[in-house]
N, C-alpha and C positions, 0 to 999 in steps of 0.2 A: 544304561545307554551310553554309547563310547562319544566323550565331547571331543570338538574339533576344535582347532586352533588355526590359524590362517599356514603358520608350520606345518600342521600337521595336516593338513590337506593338499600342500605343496608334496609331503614326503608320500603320501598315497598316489598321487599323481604320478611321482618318478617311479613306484615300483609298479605300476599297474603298464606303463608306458614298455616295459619290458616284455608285455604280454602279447599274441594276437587280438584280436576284437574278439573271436568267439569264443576264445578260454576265459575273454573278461564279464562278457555278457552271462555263461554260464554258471563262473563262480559264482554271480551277483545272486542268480536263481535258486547256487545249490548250496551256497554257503550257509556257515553256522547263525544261531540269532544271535550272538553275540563278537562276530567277525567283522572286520573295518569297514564292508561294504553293506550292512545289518541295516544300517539309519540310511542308505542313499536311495537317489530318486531317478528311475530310469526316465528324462525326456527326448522323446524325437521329435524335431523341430523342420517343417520343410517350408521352403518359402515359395511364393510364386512370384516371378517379376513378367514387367511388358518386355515382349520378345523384340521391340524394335525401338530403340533411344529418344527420347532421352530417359536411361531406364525409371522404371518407378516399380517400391512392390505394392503387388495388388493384393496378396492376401500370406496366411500363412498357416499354418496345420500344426497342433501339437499333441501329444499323449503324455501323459506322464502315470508313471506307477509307480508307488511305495512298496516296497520292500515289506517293512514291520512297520506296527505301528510303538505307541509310546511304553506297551508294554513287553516291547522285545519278543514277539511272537515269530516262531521261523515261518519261512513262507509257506504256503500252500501246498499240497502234491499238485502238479502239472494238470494232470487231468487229461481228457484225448483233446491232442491238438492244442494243448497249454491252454484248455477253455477258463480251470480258474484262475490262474494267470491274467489271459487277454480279460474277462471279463472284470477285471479292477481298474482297467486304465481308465483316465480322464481324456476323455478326447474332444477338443477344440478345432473351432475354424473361424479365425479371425477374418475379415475383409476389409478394408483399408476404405474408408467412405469418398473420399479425395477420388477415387481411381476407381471405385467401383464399378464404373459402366465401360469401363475398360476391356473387362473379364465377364464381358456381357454379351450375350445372344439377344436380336431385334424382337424375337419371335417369344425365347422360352425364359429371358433370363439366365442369371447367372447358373453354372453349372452345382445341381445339388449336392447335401453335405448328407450323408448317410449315418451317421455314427452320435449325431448330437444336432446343435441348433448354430446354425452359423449367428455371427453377432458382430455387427458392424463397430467399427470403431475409430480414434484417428491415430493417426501415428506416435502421438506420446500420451494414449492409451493402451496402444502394442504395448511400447516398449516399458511402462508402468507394470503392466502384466507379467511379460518376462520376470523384470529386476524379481518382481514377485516369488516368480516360479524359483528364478537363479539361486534365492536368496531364502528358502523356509529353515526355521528355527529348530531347532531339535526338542528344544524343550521351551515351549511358549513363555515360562514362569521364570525362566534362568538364563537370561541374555548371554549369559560365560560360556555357554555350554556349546557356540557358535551356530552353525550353519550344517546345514544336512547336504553330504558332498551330492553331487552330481553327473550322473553318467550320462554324456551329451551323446546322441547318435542321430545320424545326417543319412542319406544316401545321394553316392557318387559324387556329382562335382557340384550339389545343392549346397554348401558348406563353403567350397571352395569360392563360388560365386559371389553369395552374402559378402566375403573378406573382401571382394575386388568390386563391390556394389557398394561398400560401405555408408558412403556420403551419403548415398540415399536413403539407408534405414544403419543408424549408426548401434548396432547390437555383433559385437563377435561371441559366439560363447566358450570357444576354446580358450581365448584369454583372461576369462573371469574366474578367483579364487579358489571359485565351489565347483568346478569343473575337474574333476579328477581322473576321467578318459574320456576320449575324442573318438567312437565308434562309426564305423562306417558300413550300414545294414547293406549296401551293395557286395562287400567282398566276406561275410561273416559266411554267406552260403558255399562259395569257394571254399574258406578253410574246415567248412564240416564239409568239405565234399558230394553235395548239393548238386553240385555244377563245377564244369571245370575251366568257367567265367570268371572272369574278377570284372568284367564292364558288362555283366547281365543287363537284363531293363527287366526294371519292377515286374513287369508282366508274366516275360518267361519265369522270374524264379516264382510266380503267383502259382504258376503253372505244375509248377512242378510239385506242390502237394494240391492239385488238383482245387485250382481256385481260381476263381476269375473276376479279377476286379470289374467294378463298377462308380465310375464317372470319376477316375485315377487324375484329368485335369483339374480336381478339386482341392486344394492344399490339403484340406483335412481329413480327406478319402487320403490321398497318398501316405500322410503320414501313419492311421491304421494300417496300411498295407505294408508300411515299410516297417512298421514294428512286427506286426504279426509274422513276414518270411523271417526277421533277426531271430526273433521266439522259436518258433519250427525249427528253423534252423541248426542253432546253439544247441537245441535241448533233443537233434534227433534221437538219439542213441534213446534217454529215457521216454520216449514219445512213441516210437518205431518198431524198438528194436524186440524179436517172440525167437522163439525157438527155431521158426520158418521162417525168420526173415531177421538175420544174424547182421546183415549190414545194415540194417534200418531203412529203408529207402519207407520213404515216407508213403503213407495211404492209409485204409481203414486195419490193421494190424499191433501187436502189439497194447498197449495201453489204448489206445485209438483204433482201437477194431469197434467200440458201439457205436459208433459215430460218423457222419462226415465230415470234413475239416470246413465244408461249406455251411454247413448247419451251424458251427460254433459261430464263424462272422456272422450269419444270419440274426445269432442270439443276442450278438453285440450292436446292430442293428435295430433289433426289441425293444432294448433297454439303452435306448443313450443316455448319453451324458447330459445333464442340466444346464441351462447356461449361466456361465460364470457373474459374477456381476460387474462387467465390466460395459461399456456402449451399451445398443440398444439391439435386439432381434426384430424389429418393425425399423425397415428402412426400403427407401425405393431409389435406386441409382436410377432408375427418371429421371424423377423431380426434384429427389434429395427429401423427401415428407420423413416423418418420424413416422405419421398416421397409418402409412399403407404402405403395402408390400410391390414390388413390380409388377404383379396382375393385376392388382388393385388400382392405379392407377389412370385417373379421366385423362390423361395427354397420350396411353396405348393406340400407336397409329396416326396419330394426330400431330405430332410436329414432332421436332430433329433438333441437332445441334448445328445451327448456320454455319457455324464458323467451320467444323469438320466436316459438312456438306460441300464446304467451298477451297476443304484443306487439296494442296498440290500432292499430301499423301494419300495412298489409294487406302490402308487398312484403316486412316483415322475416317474419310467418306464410310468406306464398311460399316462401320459402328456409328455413325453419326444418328441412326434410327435408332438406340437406345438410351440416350438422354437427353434433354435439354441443353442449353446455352448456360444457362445461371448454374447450370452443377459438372460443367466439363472441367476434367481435372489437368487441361491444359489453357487455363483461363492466362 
C-alpha cells in the first residue's frame, strides 16, 4: 500500500487539479490496485443551512466509499447501475441539536433520512467526525505510512457557501492536506454528456437515469443522490454502453439491462447504514429529551416557543409550534 507524506499528497493534488472532475472520479473507479488513488476515500459532503440570518447549519449529509481495503484489492466491476459500487458507501445524516427544530415541520417533524439513521449531534461533534473522516490512517499499526488522500465532492454552490458560512461552522475541506481533488457532482454529468447543463438541479440530472428522489431537502438524502448521478454519470460508457446503444444514454441496457436504476437505490434503502457512534439517534427537537423521538413527545400540540410566537419575524412565528422555549436555538 502506497504511503503518503504530506509532499506527497500536495504533488497528487497538483496533477489531479489538471484533470476534469469526471476523468478524475472515473480514474478513482477504474484504476489499478496499486495506483496513487488505490488507498483514497471518495466523500460527498452537503450541508444544510437556515435559509434566512443569522445563518446557522442545521444539518449535514455524507457518504463515503473506500476504494480497497488493506489488502490492495481492486475495486469491484460496476454492476448495473454501479450497484456494487453504490452499495459500499457509508451514508450519514448528521443534525445539528442547537438548531434542530429549525428544520422542522409542526405536524410531521423533521424531513426523513432514507439511507441510514439520522443522529443528532453538537457542533464540535460534527466537526470531531469530519477531522475523523478527513484524517483515516492507511495503515492503523504504522503512523509513517500517513493519511488516506481524499476525494472531496460537493454539488454546485453547496461548497462555495460552507467557505462564505465559515464562522458558523468552521470546517473547509478543500484546504485540508488529505484533500487531493475538489469534485463538483453538478457539472461531472455535463462533461459525460448527460446534459448539456453545467447548473442542472439534482432532480433533473436524477431524471435522466430515470430516478426520482425522495425527501432531497434532507442533507443525507441529497448527499446519496448527489453521489449516485457523479457514479452513473463518470462510469456511463461501462454501465450503458451494448451494441444498440453505442452512445450509452443511460436506462435498463448494456451491463444494466437486468435491472432498474430504481431498484438499486431501493436496495440501498434495505440495507443502511449503522449509525456511527457519534451523538445520539433518540433526540426530540421539542423538548430537547434524549428519551423520545418527536412523536413521542407529551408537549405535541400543547405549547410553542413564546418568544418565536411573539418574534416581529414571520418564518420564526411559523415554526414556533415545533419546540419549546428551553430548546430554541435563538436563545
Amino acid at each position: 500500500m502506497t504511503h503518503f507524506t504530506t509532499a506527497k499528497l500536495l504533488s497528487l493534488r497538483d496533477s489531479l487539479s489538471a484533470h476534469p472532475d469526471q476523468d478524475v472520479l472515473r480514474s478513482y473507479f477504474k484504476g489499478s490496485s496499486s495506483g496513487p488513488l488505490s488507498s483514497a476515500v471518495l466523500v460527498t459532503l452537503h450541508r444544510n443551512w437556515t435559509t434566512h440570518p443569522p445563518y446557522r447549519l442545521l444539518s449535514l449529509g455524507i457518504t463515503t466509499y473506500t476504494r480497497t481495503d488493506a489488502h490492495n484489492t481492486p475495486p469491484p466491476s460496476p454492476g448495473p447501475h454501479a450497484e456494487n459500487l453504490l452499495r459500499e458507501l457509508w451514508c450519514l445524516h448528521l443534525v445539528i441539536r442547537p438548531t434542530a427544530h429549525i428544520d422542522s415541520n409542526t405536524a410531521t417533524g423533521p424531513p426523513p433520512f432514507h439511507f441510514g439513521t439520522t443522529i443528532y449531534v453538537s457542533l464540535t461533534e460534527a466537526l470531531d467526525m469530519l477531522y475523523a473522516i478527513w484524517h483515516q490512517p492507511i495503515d492503523e499499526y504504522n503512523p509513517k505510512a500517513g493519511f488516506r488522500p481524499i476525494l472531496y465532492m460537493s454539488f454546485g454552490n453547496n461548497d462555495s457557501v460552507g467557505k462564505i458560512r465559515r464562522p458558523a461552522f468552521d470546517f473547509d475541506p478543500s484546504g485540508i492536506d488529505t484533500t487531493v481533488a475538489t469534485l463538483d457532482a453538478q457539472i461531472i454529468p455535463q462533461q459525460a454528456k448527460i446534459t448539456r447543463h453545467a447548473d442542472a438541479s439534482l432532480t433533473y440530472l436524477l431524471s435522466q437515469f430515470n430516478l426520482k428522489g425522495s425527501d432531497e431537502d434532507n442533507a443525507g438524502n441529497s448527499a446519496v443522490y448527489t453521489t449516485t448521478v457523479a457514479v452513473l454519470s463518470s462510469l456511463r460508457m461501462e454501465l450503458y454502453a451494448s451494441t444498440k446503444n453505442l452512445v450509452a444514454k443511460p436506462g435498463q441496457t448494456g451491463v444494466s439491462s437486468v435491472k432498474k436504476a430504481s431498484e438499486v437505490v431501493q436496495g440501498l434503502m434495505d440495507g443502511p447504514t449503522p449509525p456511527p457512534p457519534w451523538g445520539t439517534d433518540v433526540f426530540c427537537v421539542r423538548c430537547g429529551s434524549w428519551e423520545h423521538g418527536f412523536k413521542g413527545c407529551e408537549w405535541e400540540g400543547v405549547a410553542a416557543c413564546e418568544k418565536c410566537e411573539k418574534s416581529r419575524v414571520q418564518w420564526r412565528r411559523e415554526n414556533a409550534g415545533t419546540h419549546l422555549g428551553d430548546v430554541c436555538g435563538f436563545r
